[in-house]
FIFI-165453 format. One record per residue (C-alpha): chain; x, z, y; residue in three letters. Coordinates in Angstrom, 3 decimals. Layout:
<recs>
REC  chain        xx        zz        yy  res
REC      A         X         Z         Y  ala
...
</recs>
This chain:
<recs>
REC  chain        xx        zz        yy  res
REC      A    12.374    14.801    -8.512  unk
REC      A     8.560    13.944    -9.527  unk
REC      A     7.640    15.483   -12.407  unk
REC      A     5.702    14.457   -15.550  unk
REC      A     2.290    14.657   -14.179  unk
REC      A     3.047    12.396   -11.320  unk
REC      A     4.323     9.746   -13.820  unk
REC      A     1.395    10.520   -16.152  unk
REC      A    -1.318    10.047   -13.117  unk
REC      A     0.919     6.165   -12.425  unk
REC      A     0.414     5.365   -15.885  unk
REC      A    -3.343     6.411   -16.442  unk
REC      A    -4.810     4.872   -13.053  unk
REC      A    -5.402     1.692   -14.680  unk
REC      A    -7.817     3.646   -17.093  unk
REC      A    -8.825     5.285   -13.986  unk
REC      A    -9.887     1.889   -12.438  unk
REC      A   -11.449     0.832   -15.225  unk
REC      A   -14.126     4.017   -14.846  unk
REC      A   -14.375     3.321   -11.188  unk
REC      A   -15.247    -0.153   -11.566  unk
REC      A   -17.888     0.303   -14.537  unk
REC      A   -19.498     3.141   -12.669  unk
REC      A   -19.799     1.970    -9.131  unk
REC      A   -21.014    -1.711    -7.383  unk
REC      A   -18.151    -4.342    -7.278  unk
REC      A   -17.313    -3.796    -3.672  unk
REC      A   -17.220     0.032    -3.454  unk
REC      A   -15.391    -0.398    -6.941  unk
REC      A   -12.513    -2.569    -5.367  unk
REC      A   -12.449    -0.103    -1.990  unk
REC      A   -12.360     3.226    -4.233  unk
REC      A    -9.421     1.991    -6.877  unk
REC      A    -7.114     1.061    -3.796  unk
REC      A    -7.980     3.652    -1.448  unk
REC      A    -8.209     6.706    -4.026  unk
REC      A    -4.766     5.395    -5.325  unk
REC      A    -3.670     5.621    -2.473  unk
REC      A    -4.356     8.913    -1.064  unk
REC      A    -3.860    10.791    -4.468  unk
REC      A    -1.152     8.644    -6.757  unk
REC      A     2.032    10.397    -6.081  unk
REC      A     4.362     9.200    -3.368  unk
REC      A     8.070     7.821    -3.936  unk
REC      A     7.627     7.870    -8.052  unk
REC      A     7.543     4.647    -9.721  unk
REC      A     8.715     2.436   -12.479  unk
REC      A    11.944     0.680   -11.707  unk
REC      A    10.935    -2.122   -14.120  unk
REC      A    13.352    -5.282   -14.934  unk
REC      A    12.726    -8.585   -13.115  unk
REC      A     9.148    -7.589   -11.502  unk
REC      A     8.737    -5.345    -8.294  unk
REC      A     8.849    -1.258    -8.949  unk
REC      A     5.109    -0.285    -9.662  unk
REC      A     4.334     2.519    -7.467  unk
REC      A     1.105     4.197    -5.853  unk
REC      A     0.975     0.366    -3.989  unk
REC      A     1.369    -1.690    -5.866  unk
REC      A    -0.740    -0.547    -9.452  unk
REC      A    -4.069    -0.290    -7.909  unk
REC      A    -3.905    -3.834    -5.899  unk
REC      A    -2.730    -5.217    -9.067  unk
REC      A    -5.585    -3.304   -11.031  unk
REC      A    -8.236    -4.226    -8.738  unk
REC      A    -7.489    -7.846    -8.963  unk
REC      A    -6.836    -7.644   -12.754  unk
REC      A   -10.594    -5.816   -13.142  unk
REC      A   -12.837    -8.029   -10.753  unk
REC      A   -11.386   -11.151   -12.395  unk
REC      A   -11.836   -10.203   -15.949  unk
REC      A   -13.847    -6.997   -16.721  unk
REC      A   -16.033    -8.572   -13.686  unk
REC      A   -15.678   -12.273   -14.398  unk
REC      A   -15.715   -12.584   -10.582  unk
REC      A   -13.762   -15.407    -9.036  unk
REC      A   -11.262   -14.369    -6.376  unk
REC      A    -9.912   -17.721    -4.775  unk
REC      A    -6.262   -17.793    -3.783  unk
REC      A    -6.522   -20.375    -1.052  unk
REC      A    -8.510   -19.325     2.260  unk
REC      A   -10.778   -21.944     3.923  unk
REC      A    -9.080   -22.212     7.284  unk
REC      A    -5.856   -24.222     7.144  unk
REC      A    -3.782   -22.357     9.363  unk
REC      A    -4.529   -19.215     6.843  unk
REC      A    -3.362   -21.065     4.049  unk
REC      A    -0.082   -22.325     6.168  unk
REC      A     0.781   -18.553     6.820  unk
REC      A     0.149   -17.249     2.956  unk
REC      A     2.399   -20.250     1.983  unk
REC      A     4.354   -19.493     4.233  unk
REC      A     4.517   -15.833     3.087  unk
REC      A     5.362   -16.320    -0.437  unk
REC      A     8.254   -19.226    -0.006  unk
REC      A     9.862   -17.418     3.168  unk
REC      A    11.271   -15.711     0.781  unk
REC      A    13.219   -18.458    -1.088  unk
REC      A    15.794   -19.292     1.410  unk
REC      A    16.447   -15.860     1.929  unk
REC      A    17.737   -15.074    -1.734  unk
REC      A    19.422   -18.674    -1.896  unk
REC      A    21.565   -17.413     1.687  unk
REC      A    22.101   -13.818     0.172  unk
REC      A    23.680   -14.380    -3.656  unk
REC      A    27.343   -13.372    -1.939  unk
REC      A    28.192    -9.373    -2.947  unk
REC      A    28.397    -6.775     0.024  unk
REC      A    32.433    -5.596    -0.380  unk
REC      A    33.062    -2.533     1.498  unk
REC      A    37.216    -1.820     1.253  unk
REC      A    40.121     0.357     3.446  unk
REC      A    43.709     0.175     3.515  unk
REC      A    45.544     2.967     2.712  unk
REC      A    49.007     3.941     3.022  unk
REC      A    51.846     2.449     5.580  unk
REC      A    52.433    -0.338     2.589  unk
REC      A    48.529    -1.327     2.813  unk
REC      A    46.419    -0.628    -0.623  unk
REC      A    43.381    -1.926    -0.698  unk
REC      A    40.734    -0.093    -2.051  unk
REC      A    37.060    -0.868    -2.513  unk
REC      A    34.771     1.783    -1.914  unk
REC      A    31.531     0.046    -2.152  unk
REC      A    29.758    -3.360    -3.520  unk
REC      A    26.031    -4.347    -3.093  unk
REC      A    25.531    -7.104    -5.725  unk
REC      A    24.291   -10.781    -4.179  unk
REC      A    20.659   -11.487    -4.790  unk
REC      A    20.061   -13.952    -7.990  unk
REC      A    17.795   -16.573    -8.672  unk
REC      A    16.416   -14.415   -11.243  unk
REC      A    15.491   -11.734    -8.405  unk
REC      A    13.746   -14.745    -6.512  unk
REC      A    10.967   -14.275    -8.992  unk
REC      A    10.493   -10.506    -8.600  unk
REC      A    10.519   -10.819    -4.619  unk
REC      A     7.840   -13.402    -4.939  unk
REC      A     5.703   -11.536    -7.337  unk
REC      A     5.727    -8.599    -4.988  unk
REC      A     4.767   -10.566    -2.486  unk
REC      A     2.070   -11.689    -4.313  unk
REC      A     0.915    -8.278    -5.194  unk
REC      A     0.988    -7.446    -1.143  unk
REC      A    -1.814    -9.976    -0.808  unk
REC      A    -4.119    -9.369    -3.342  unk
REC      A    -6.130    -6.794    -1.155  unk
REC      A    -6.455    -9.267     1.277  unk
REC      A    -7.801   -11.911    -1.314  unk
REC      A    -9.950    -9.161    -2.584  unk
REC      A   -11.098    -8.545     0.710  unk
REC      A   -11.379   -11.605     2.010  unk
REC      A   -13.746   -12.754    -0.876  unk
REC      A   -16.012    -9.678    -1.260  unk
REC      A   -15.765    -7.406     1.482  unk
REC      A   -16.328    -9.722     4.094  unk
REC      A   -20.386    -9.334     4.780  unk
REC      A   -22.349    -7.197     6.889  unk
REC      A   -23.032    -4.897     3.715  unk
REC      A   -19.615    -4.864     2.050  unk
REC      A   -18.123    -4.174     5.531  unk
REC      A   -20.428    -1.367     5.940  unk
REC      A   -19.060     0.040     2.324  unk
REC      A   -15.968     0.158     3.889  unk
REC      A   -16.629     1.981     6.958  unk
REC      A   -18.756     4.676     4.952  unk
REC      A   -16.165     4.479     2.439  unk
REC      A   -13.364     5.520     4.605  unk
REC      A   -15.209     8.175     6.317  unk
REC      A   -16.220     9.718     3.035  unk
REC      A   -12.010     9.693     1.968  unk
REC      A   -11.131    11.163     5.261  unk
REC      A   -13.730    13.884     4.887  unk
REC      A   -12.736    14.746     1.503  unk
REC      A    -8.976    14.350     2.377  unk
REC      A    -8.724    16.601     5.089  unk
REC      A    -9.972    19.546     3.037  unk
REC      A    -6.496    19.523     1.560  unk
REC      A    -5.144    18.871     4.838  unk
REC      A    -6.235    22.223     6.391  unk
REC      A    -4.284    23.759     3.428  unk
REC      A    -1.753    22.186     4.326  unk
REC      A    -2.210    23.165     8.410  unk
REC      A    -2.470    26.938     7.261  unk
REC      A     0.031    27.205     4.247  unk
REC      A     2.113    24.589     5.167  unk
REC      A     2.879    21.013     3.329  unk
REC      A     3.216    21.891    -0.113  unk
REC      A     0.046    20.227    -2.245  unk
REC      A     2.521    17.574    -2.956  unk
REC      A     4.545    20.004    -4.650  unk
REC      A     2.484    22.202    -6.400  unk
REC      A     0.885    19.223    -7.927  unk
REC      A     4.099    16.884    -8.386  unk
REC      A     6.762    18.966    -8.606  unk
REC      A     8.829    18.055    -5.563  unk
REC      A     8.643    17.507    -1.857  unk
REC      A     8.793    14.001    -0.579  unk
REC      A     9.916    13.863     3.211  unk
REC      A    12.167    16.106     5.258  unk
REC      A    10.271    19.470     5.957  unk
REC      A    11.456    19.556     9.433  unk
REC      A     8.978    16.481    10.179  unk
REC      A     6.388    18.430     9.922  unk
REC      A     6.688    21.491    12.015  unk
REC      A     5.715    20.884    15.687  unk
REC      A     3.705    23.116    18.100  unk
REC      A     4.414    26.227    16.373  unk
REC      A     2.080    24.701    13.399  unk
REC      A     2.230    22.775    10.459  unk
REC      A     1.634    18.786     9.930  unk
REC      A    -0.162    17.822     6.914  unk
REC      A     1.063    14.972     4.443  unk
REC      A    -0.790    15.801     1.160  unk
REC      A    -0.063    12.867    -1.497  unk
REC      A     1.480    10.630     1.159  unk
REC      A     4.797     9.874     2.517  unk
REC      A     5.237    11.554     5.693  unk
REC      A     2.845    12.870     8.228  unk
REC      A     2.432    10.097    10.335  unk
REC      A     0.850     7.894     7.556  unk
REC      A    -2.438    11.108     7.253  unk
REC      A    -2.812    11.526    10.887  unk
REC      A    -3.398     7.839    10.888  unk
REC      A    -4.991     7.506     7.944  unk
REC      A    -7.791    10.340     9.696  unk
REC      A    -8.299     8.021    12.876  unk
REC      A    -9.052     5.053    10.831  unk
REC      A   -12.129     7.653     9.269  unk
REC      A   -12.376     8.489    12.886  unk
REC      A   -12.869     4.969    13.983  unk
REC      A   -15.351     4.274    11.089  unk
REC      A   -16.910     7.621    12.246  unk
REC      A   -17.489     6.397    15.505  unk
REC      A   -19.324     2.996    14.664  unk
REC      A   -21.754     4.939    12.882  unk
REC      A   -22.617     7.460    15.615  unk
REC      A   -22.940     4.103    17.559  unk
REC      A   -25.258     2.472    15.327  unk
REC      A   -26.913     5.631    14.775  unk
REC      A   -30.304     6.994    16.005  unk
REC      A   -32.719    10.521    16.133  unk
REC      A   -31.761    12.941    13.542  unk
REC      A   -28.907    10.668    11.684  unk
REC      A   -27.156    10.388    14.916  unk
REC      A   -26.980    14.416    15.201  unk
REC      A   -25.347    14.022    11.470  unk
REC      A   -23.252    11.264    12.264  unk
REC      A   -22.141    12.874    15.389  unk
REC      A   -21.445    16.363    13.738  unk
REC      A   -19.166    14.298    11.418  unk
REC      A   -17.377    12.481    14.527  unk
REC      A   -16.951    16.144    15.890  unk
REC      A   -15.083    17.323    12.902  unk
REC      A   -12.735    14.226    12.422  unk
REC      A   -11.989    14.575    16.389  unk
REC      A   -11.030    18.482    15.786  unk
REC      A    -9.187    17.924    12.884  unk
REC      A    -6.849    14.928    14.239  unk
REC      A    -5.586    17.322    17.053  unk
REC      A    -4.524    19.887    14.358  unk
REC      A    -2.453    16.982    12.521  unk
REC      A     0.147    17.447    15.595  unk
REC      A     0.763    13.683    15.797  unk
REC      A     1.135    12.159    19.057  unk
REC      A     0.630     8.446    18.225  unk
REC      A    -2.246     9.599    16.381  unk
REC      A    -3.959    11.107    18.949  unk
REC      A    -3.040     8.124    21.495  unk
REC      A    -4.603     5.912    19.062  unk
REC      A    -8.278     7.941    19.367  unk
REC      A    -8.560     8.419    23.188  unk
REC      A    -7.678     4.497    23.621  unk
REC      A   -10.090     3.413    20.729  unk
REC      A   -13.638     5.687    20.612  unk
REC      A   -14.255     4.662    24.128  unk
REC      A   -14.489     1.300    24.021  unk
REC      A   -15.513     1.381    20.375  unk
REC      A   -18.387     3.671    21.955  unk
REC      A   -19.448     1.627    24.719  unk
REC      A   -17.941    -1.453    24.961  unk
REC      A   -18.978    -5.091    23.529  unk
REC      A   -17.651    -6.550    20.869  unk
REC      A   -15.912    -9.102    22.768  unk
REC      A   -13.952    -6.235    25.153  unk
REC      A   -13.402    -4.783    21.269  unk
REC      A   -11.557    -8.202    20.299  unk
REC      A    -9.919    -8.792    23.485  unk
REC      A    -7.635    -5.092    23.411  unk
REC      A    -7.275    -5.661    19.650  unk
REC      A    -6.017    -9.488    20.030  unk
REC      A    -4.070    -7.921    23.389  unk
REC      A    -2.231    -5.137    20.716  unk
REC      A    -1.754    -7.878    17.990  unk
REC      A    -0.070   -10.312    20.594  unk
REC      A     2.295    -7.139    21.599  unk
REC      A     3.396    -6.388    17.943  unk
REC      A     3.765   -10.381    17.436  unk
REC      A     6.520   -11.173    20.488  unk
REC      A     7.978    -7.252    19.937  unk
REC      A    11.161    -8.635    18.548  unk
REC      A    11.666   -11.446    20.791  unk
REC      A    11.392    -8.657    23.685  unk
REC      A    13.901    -5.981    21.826  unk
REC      A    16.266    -9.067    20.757  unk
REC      A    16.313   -10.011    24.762  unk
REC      A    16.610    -6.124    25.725  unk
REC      A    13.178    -6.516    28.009  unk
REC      A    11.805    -3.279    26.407  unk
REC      A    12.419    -0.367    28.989  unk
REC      A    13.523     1.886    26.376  unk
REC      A    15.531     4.372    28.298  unk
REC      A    12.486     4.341    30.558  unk
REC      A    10.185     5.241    27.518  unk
REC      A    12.360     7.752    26.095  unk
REC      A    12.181     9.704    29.788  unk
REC      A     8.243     9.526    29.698  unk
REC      A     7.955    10.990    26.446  unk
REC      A     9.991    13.837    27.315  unk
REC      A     8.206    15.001    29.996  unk
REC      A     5.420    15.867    27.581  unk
REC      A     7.650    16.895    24.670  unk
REC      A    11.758    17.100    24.230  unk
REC      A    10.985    16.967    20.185  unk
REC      A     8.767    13.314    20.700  unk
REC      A    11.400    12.005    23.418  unk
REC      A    14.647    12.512    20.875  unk
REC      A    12.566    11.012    17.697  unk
REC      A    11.739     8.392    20.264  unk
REC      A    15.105     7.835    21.375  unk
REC      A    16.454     8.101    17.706  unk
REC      A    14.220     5.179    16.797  unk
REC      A    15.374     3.142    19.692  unk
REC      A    18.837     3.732    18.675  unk
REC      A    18.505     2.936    15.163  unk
REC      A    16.533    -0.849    16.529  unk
REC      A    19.654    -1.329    18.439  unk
REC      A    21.849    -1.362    15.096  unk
REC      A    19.446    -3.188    12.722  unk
REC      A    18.719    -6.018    15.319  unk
REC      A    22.888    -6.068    15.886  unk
REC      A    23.437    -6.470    11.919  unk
REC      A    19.991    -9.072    11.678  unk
REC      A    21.494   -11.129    14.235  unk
REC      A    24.287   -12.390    11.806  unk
REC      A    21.839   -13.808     9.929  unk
REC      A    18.272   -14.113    11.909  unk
REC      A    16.378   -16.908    10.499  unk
REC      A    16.276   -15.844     6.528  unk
REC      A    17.663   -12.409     6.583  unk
REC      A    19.769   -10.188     4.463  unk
REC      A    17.254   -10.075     1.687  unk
REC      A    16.819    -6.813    -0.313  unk
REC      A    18.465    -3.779    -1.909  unk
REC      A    19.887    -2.513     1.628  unk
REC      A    21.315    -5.276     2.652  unk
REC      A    19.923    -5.268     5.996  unk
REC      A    20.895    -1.492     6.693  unk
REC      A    24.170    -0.717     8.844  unk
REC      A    27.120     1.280     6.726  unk
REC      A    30.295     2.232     7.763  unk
REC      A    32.697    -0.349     7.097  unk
REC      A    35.073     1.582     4.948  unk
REC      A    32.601     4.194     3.454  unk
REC      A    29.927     2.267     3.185  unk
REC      A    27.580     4.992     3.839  unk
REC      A    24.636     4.165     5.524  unk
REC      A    24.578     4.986     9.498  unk
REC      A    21.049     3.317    10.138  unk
REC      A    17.767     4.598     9.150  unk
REC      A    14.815     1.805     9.710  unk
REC      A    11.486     3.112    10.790  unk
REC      A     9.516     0.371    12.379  unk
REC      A     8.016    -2.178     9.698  unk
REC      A     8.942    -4.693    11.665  unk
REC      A    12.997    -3.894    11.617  unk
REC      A    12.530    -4.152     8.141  unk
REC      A    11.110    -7.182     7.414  unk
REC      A    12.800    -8.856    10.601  unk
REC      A    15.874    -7.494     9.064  unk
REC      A    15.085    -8.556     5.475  unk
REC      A    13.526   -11.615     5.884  unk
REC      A    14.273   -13.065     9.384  unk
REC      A    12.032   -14.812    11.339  unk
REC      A    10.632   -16.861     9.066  unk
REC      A     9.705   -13.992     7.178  unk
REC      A     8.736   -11.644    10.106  unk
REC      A     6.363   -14.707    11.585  unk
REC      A     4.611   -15.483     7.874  unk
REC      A     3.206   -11.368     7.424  unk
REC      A     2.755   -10.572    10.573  unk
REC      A     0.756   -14.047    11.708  unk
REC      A    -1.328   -13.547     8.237  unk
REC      A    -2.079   -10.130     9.591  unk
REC      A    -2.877   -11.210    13.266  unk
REC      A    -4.108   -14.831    12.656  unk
REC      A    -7.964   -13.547    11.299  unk
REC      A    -8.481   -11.657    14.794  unk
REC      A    -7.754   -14.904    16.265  unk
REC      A   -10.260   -16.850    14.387  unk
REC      A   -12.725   -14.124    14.694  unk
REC      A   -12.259   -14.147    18.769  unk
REC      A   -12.558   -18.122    18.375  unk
REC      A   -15.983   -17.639    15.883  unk
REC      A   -17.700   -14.835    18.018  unk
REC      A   -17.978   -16.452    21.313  unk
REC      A   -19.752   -19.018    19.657  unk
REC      A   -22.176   -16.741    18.393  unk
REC      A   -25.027   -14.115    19.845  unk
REC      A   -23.765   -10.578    19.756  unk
REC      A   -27.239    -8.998    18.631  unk
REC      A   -26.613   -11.139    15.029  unk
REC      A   -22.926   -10.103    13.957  unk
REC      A   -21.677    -7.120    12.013  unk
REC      A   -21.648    -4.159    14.055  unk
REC      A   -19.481    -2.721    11.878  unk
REC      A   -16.655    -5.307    13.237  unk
REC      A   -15.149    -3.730    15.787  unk
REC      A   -14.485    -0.586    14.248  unk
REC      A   -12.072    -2.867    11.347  unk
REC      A   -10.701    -4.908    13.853  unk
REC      A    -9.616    -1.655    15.952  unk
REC      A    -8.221    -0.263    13.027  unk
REC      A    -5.698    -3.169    12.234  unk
REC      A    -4.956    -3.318    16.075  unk
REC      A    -3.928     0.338    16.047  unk
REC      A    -2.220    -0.415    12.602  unk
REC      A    -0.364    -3.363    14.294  unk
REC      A     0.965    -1.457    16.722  unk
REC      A     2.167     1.613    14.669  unk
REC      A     4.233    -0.720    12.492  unk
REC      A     6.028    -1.091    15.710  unk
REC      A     7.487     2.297    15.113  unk
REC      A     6.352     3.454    11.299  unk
REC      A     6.493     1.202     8.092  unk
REC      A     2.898     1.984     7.687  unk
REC      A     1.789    -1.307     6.230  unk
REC      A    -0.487    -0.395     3.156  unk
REC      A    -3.188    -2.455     1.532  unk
REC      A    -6.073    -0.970     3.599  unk
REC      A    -3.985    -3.116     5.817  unk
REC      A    -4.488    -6.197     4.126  unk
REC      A    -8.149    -5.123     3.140  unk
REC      A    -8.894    -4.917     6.780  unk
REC      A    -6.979    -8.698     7.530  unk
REC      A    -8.752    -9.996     4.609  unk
REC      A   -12.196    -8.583     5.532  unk
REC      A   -12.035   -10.103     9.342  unk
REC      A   -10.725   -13.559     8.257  unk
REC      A   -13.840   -13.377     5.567  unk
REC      A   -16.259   -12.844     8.061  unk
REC      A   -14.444   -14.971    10.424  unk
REC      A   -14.494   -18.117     8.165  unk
REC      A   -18.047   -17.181     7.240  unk
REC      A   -19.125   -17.911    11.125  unk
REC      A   -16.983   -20.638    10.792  unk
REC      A   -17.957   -22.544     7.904  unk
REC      A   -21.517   -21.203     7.342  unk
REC      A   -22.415   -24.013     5.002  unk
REC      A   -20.871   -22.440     2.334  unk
REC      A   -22.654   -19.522     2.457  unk
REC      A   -26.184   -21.634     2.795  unk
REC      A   -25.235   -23.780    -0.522  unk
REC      A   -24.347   -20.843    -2.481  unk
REC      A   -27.680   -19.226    -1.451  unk
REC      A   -29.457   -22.007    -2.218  unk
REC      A   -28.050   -22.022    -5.440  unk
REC      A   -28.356   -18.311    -6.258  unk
REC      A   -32.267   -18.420    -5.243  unk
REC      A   -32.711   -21.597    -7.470  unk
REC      A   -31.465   -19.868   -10.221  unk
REC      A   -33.031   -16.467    -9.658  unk
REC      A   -36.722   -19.208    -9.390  unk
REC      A   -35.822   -20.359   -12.691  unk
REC      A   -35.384   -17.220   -14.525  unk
REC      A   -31.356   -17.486   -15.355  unk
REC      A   -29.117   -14.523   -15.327  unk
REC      A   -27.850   -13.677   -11.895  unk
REC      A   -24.833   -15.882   -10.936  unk
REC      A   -21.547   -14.346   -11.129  unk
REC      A   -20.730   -14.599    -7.245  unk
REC      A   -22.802   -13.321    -4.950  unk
REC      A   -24.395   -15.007    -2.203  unk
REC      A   -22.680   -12.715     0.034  unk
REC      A   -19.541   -13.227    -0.929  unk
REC      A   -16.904   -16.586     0.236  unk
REC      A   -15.298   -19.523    -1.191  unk
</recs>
């Protein structure tokens, strides 16, 4: 059980915020509050509070990064994107949800007979959803996109996108000095801090070696965490020259070194795809394999739902390189195969929430399926409707930027591009097999479809420049939205 300090450090990070946002520049304000929440807000605590989503190490600093730039800042943060297929998808996104509690407000019974003059006895209920828990799904929903409004709005230019790469190199740098505690001691920072262990220990043996986790959930979520800092790493040693580039490449070095200590397969898969072409390839090559990934994690379920996934096929690959990789594999796989069985009774809106979408044992009503993949979950949850609304928001901006950037020379664009847009291809793919959707997700969405719509629509940009130079001429206070920023 977490103990007082971790609920202490949920409760003060709004103060927290407030500190980061009146020390630092808007943009590296919004970046630090999420990301720092992130990596050191304890996992799994959180307020169970009544009719609004639990308020965890997620959901608090999205909510106080929005709260802060809109009114400590008096910055505008517009809730409806400029492209209209965007604002189709976040529609969709938030009222997906509607038909799913409306289908779902029947209880769960779970009963066996006993005896040879049957007794029945229930062993088991799950409550039907309300209308009055249509509000708190919609709210959290809400809260999932505010990162990518954030983002979207002021971390969408050449600068603010170069905040974020330095800005994630600088966490992963700082992050993995309590990792290699972690690699020699083993995982316990977590507990020494917060009083308790949050994962099963077992996940993170392997090799003969330890995995860190630190503050997060499992040890999956830090080794990928470290190649998104290994990503950003790389742009810079691309864009770097003379004596910065033997800096930026020492840095580069150390990330590389450290990811093979984190022991994680995926992880590692992720880096020897990416730096290449992040190294030497184009942009457009960049967009391509990143559009190619987000296509895969798009038609995923429609494969697994028609069994056209060579799973048993997979399963024997990974075990020639390791038997421990091949039976987590094949565990996974097995545990698809019972959440897609119990989501086809009710594919289009889902079971809706509170473990309603997981398998139990019929007269127990203990729980025989353990979801990893985001993608069982919300396809499970939510349906297709619901699958199709997050994960076209999430793909749709890579789309638009593939659309904008052939349009446009290559010498004049953010060169910090295709180091985001490989990090939320590698992060669409992982959600494949890990529920690792976090709001550097959405920052990352919300950042491309920025930029996208800025190459898009650059008229906006020219009026609001025109109007933030005539009133710089005529001597009034600087405007409250930056030039650089998006309507």
């Amino acid at each position: 059980m977490p103990n007082s300090l971790a609920y202490l450090m949920l409760m003060i990070w709004p103060l927290v915020s407030v500190v980061i946002y009146r020390r630092f520049p808007l943009e590296r304000a919004i970046l630090w509050c999420l990301i720092a929440g992130y990596l050191l807000l304890p996992p799994v605590a959180e307020f169970d509070l009544p009719l609004v989503p639990d308020m965890d190490k997620a959901s608090i600093p999205s909510i106080m990064a929005f709260l802060l730039c809109v009114f400590m800042m008096k910055k505008s943060v517009p809730l409806r994107p400029r492209h209209p297929v965007a604002v189709v998808l976040m529609l969709l996104f938030l009222v997906s949800v509607i038909p799913t509690v409306i289908t779902n407000r029947d209880p769960l019974i779970f009963q066996v007979l006993a005896g040879s003059d049957p007794i029945v006895f229930i062993t088991d209920m799950i409550p039907g959803m309300k209308m009055r828990d249509l509000g708190s799904v919609m709210i959290n929903q809400v809260i999932l996109m505010l990162p990518f409004l954030l983002a979207r709005r002021y971390l969408s230019s050449t600068e603010a996108q170069k905040e974020l790469i330095l800005t994630l190199v600088t966490a992963s740098l700082l992050y993995s000095l309590l990792g290699l505690v972690e690699v020699r001691l083993s995982p316990q920072v977590n507990t020494w801090v917060y009083g308790f262990f949050q994962h099963d220990f077992s996940q993170t043996i392997r090799q003969g070696g330890y995995r860190p986790l630190v503050f997060l959930e499992h040890p999956l979520w830090y080794a990928l965490f470290i190649v998104y800092g290994l990503l950003c790493a790389t742009a810079l040693l691309r864009e770097a020259s003379g004596t910065e580039r033997t800096r930026k490449g020492m840095v580069f070095a150390y990330l590389l070194v450290f990811l093979y200590l984190c022991k994680s397969l995926a992880a590692q898969l992720y880096a020897i795809c990416f730096i290449p072409v992040l190294l030497w390839a184009p942009l457009r090559w960049q967009l391509r394999l990143a559009l190619l990934l987000g296509a895969i994690a798009v038609i995923y379920p429609m494969l697994r739902n028609l069994d056209m996934i060579p799973t048993d096929a997979i399963v024997a690959y990974a075990e020639s390189y390791s038997a421990d990789r091949a039976q987590s594999l094949g565990y996974r796989f097995d545990n698809e195969e019972l959440m897609l069985s119990r989501a086809a009774e009710k594919p289009i809106f889902g079971w809706g929430e509170w473990g309603r979408n997981l398998v139990r044992d019929p007269e127990t009503a203990f729980i025989v399926s353990v979801p990893d993949g985001r993608w069982i979950i919300v396809f499970g949850s939510f349906g297709w409707l619901g699958y199709i609304a997050e994960m076209g928001l999430l793909t749709f901006p890579l789309l638009l930027l593939w659309q904008q950037v052939r349009r446009h020379d290559p010498t004049t664009l953010s060169p910090y591009l295709g180091a985001i847009v490989l990090i939320l291809a590698a992060t669409l793919i992982d959600m494949l097999l890990n529920a690792t959707l976090i709001p550097l997700t959405w920052l990352c969405a919300g950042s491309i479809l920025g930029y996208a719509e800025r190459l898009k629509y650059p008229d906006l940009f020219q009026k609001r420049r025109a109007l933030f130079d005539g009133k710089q001429a005529i001597g009034l206070p600087k405007a409250a939205d930056q030039p650089r920023s998006l309507m």
